[in-house]
N, C-alpha and C positions, 0 to 999 in steps of 0.2 A: 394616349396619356395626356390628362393636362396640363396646362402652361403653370411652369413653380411661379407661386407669388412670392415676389421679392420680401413684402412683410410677416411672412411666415418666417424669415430666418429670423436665426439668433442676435442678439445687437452686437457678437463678438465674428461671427460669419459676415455682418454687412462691413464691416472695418475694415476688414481683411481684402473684398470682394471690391470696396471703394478704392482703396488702395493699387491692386493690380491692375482696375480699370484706367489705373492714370499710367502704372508704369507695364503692363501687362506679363510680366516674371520678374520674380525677384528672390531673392537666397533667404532662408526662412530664419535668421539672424537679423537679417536688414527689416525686414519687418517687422519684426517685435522690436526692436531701434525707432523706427519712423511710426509706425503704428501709435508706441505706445503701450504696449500688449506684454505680459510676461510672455517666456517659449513655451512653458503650459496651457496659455487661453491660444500662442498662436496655432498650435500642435493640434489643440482641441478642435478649433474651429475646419483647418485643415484637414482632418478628417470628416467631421462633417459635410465639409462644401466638396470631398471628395465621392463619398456617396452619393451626393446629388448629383455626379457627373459634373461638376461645373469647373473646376482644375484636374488637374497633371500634375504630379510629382516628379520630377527626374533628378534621380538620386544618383551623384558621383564620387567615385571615392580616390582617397589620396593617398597614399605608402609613403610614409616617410622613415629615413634610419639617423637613429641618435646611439651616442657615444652609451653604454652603461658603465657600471662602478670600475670594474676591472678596464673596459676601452679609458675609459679617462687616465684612472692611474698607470696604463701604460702609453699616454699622449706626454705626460708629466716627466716619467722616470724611466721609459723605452721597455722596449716588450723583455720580457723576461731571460730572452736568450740574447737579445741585443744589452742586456745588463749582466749575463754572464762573462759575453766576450772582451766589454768594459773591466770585468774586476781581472780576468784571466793577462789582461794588456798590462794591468798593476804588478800582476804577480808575474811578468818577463815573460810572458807567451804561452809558458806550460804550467800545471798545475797537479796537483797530487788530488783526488777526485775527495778523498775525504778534507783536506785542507780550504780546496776552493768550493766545496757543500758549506762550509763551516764560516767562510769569508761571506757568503750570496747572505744577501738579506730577505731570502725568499722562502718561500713552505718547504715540504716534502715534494708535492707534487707540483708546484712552480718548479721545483729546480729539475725535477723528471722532465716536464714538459720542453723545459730551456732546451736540455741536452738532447732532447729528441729534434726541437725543430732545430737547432743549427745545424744537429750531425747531416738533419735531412737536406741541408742550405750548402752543406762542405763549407760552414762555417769551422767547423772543428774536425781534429781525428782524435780517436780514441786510443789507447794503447796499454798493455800491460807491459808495467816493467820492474822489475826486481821484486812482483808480486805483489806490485800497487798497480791500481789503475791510473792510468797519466791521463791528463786533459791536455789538446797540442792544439792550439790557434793555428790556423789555415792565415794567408796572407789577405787571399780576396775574401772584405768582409764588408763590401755595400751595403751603401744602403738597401733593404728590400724594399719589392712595390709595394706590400704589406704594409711596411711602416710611413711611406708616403700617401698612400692610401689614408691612416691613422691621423699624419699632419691637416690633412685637410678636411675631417671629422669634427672639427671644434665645434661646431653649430649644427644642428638638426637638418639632414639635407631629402629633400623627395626623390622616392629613388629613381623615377625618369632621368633626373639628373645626371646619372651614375653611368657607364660605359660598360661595353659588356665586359670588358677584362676588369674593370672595376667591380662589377656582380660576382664573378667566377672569386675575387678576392674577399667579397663579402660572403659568401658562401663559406669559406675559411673562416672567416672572424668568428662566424657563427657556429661556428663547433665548441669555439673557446668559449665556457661558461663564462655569463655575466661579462661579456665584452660588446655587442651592440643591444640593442631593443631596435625592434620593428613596427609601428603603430598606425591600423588603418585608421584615418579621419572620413568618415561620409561627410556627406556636402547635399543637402536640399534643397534644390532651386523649383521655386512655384509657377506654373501655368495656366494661364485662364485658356478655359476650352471653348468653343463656341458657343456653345450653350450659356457656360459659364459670361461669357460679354454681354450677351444678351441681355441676361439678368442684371448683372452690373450696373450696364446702362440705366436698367429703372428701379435700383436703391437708392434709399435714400439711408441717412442716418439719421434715425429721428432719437425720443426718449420714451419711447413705448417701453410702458411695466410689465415689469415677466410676472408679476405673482401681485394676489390682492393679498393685502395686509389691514391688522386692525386701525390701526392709525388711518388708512385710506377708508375704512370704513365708518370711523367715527366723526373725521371732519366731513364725511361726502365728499370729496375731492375726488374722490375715483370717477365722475360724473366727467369731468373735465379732464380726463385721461386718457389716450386708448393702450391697450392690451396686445400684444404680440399673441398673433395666431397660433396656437398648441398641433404639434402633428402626433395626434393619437393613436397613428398605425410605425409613428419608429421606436427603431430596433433598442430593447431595454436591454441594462445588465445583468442578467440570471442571478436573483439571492439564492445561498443556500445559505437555510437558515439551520438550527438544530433541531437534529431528529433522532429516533433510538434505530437502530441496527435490524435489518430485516429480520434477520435468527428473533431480535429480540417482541420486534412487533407481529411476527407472525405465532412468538407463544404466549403472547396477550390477547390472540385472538383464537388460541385452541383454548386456554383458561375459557373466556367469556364464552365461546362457546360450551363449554363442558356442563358451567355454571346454569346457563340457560337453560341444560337438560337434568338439571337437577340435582348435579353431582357437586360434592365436597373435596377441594385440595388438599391431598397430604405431605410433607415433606419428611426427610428424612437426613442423616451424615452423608457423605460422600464416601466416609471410611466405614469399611463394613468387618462384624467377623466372618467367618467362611461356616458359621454356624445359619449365621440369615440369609447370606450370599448364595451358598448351598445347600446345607445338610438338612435345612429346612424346607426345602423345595423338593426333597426325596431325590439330591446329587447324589451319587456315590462319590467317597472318598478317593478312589481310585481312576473319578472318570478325569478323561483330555481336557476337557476345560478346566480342570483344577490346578492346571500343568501351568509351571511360569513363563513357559511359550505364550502363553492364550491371557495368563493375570497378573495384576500388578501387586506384587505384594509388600509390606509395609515391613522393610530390616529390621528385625528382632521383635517385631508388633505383636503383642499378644491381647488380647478383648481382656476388659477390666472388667465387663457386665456379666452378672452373678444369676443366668436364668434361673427358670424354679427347676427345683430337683424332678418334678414328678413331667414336666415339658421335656429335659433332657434326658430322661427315660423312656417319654412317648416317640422323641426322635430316634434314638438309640433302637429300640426294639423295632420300630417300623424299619429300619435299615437292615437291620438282621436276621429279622421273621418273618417283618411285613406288619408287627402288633394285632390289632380290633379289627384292621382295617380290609381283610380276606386278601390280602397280597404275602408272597412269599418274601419277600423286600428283595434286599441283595444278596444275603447270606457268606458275610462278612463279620467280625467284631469292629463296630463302632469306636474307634478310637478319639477320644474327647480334645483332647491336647489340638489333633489337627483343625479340628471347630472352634479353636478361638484363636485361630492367627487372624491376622486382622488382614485386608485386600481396599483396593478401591475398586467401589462396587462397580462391576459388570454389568449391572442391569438394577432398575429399579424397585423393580419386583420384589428385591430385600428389603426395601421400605413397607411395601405391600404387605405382607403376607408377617414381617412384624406388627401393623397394623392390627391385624386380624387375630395375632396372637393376643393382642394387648386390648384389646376391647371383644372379643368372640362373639360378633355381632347375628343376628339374627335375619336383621334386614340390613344394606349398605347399598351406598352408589360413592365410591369414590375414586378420584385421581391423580395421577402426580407429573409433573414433567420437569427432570433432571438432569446434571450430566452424567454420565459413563464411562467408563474408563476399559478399554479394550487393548491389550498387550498385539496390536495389531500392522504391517507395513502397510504406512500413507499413500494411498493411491488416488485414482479421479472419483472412486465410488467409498474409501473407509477413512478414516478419522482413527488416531487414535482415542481421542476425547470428542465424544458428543452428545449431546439429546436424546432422552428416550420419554416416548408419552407411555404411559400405564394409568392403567384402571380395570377396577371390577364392580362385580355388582351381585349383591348375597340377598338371597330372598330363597323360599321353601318352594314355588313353584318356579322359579326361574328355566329359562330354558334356550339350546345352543340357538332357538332361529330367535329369540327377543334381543340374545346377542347381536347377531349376524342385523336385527331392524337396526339396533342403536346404532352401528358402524356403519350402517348404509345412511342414517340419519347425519350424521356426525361429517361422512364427508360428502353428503349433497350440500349441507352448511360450506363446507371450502369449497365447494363449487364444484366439486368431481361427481358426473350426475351417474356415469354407468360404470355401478360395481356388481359385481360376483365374487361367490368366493368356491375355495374348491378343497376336499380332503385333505390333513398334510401332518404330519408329525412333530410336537415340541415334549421334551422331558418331562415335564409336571402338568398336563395339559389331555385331556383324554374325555370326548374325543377332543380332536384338535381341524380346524381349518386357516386355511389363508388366504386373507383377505386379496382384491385385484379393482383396480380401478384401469379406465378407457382414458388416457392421455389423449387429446384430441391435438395437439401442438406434436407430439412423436409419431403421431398414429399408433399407437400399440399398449399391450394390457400392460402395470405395472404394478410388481407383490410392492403393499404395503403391510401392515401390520397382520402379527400372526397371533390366532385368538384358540378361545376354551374353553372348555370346562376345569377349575381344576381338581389332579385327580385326589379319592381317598386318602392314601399316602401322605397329601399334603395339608388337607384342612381335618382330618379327625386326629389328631397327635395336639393339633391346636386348642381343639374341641370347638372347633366350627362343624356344625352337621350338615344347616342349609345347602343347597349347592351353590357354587361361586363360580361365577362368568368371569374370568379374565381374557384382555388383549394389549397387546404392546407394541412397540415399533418406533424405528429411527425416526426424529423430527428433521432431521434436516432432508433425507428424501423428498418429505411432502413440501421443503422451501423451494428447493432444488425445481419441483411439478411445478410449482407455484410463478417463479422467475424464471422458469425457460433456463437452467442454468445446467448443462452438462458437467461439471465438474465441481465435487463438493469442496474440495480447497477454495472455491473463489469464494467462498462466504467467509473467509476468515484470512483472506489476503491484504486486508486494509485498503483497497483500493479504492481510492478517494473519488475518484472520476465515477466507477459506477456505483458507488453508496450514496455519491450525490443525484445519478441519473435515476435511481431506481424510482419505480412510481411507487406512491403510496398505497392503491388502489390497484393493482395490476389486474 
């Protein structure tokens, strides 16, 4: 390693460094005194000259005990029970426990406390008689060590000072609220290291400029100046500066991506009725996910929105027949009432497939990413509240493997280069697969979003005829892939530390 040059230091480091070389330690008081230096440039520098190895800290500390509110006013007017036995002396030795309560000029629990430590002292006997309690002064009532201890408390004493049967009675004082305070003082005494002398020996103080300025620029005087050497490899302070929330910059970057593939964002409410939610998705009324187990539903919430008669007929019959659509449905009565309680949507999809209602598009590429609301218990893998990506894509030759390209497209884009997917079953979806991507950080396959066709049932009641590719799935799993994060609570933990560490780029 090379030899430090002494004018590489700072001109607040050679102060300090000249200083000790005269006196070589000194208490880090006394030199910001003799220096000249506030305690914050001498503190400053002292770490600094400490990473260079060039001093020694040797830090001591001091215990001192001082009187608090209550010690004082019992140095003043004697401790509480020695101001009992005072007023009980007035009133001829004995006293009637309600009379001499009523005499003490003390709380509730000051006169509790009185009567407990004399009784404990045989300062006092207690006694009943004629169905009063008596107070009876005992003869020997010395002084305690207690309170002689107390006498010689006037001023702040270090507790070395103190004797051990003096401890053991501080130890007592200390139960009594608000009667001592204990306060460490550190003490910083500075040492030059060897090293440190070394150097010493060849500072100087000179008036080397830390920084060029316009003014040095304009007259040219900076010609006839030098410059304190800059060391470009020490240690900086870490800014964090502001940034958005990984959840939130990693769905600014399934958007951009989505957009790039040619797709349109759709939004929708949060609050849905169980018309969009479900019935239009070919739910049965009857089924478990409609169940307040599994959804959040809105107290007394009924949908204000007026569909067309001849859609709520197309629903209707597809549920009970099956309608146009060659399915037998459910074979059920359709009940309306239950299709316009209003829920917080479960999935996105009820935006979707209102979409589709409200434009009955021919050709489409669109998508949405929202939150969801799932009647579900918070574990390391479920949310009640979270993110769902959705999208489809409507076109007359569309088909399950152009599907299956765009989602292998889609997440070679995140970086997840080997996917498959494999056979798998969703309600409105037929056929249906699921999507699997190759975590290379777990070793092992993980289901991401689950994809489709969707079925008759659910686009000819719309009067959508094209076939429609839809797929969906949690966005926070794919954060989760993303930051190495086993447990989805942490993306919503608020913790500072890793919202600051996270890389932007992972």
């Amino acid at each position: 390693m090379s030899e430090l040059n002494p004018d590489s230091l700072h001109v607040l480091e050679k102060k300090v460094l000249v200083y000790l070389r005269e006196n070589r330690e000194a208490e880090l008081k006394k030199i910001s005194a003799e220096v000249n230096l506030t305690l914050d440039q001498v503190r400053r520098s002292i770490e600094w000259l400490k990473e260079k190895n060039l001093i020694k800290i040797d830090i001591t500390q001091k215990r001192t005990i001082s009187l608090d509110k209550e010690g004082i006013k019992a140095v003043k007017q004697g401790l509480p029970e020695r101001q009992l036995i005072k007023k009980l002396e007035q009133l001829g030795g004995k006293s009637e426990l309600r009379i001499l309560s009523h005499e003490l000029k003390l709380s509730i629990n000051e006169i509790s406390a009185a009567l407990g430590y004399a009784k404990a002292a045989k300062w006092i006997n207690v006694k009943k008689e004629n169905q009063q309690v008596m107070i009876h002064k005992n003869n020997e009532t010395k002084l305690s060590e207690l309170e002689k201890l107390l006498s010689k408390m006037k001023n702040s004493m270090d507790l070395s000072s103190f004797s051990k049967e003096d401890i053991v009675l501080l130890k007592q004082l200390s139960r009594r609220a608000n009667y001592i305070t204990e306060t460490t003082m550190k003490n910083y005494n500075i040492l030059l290291t060897e090293k440190g002398l070394k150097v010493a020996n060849k500072t100087k103080i000179d008036n080397a400029l830390e920084s060029l300025t316009p003014k040095l620029l304009e007259t040219g005087t900076w010609r006839e100046r030098s410059f304190r050497p800059l060391n470009v490899e020490a240690p900086a302070p870490p800014i964090y500066s502001g940034r958005k929330h990984p959840v939130q910059r990693f769905i600014d970057e399934v958007r951009e991506i989505f957009v790039s593939l040619g797709f349109e964002e759709i939004e929708g409410p949060v609050i849905q009725s169980c018309f969009w939610n479900f019935d239009a998705l070919f739910t049965p009324q009857d089924h478990p996910a409609r169940e307040i187990q599994d959804t959040f539903y809105i107290k007394d919430g009924i949908s204000s929105e007026s569909n067309s008669e001849k859609l709520s007929n197309n629903i209707a019959n597809v549920h009970e027949s099956g309608g146009k659509t060659g399915s037998k449905g459910w074979g059920y009565k359709w009940n309306p009432k239950l299709a316009n309680k209003l829920v917080m949507r479960t999935h996105t999809t009820s935006v979707t497939v209102k979409h589709l209602a409200d434009n009955i598009p021919k050709e489409a590429r669109v998508f949405s990413i929202g939150r969801v609301f799932r009647n579900e218990k918070v574990t390391f893998k479920n949310l009640v509240e979270f993110h769902q990506i959705e999208g489809i894509v409507v076109g007359k030759e569309v088909t399950l493997r152009d599907l299956m390209g765009l989602l292998t497209k889609f997440y070679h884009k995140l970086g997840l280069k080997k996917v498959k997917f494999w056979p798998s079953f969703f309600p409105y979806t037929e056929p249906s697969l699921q999507s699997m991507v190759y975590h290379e950080g777990l070793s092992k396959w993980i289901e991401l979003c689950g994809m489709g066709i969707f079925r008759p049932e659910v686009t000819l009641p719309l009067g959508v005829n094209n076939p429609v590719l839809a797929w969906g799935g949690g966005l926070e799993r794919l954060v989760m892939l993303k930051y190495g994060i086993d447990d989805v609570r942490k993306l919503y933990e608020n913790d500072l530390d890793w919202l600051r560490r996270t890389a932007l780029c992972p």
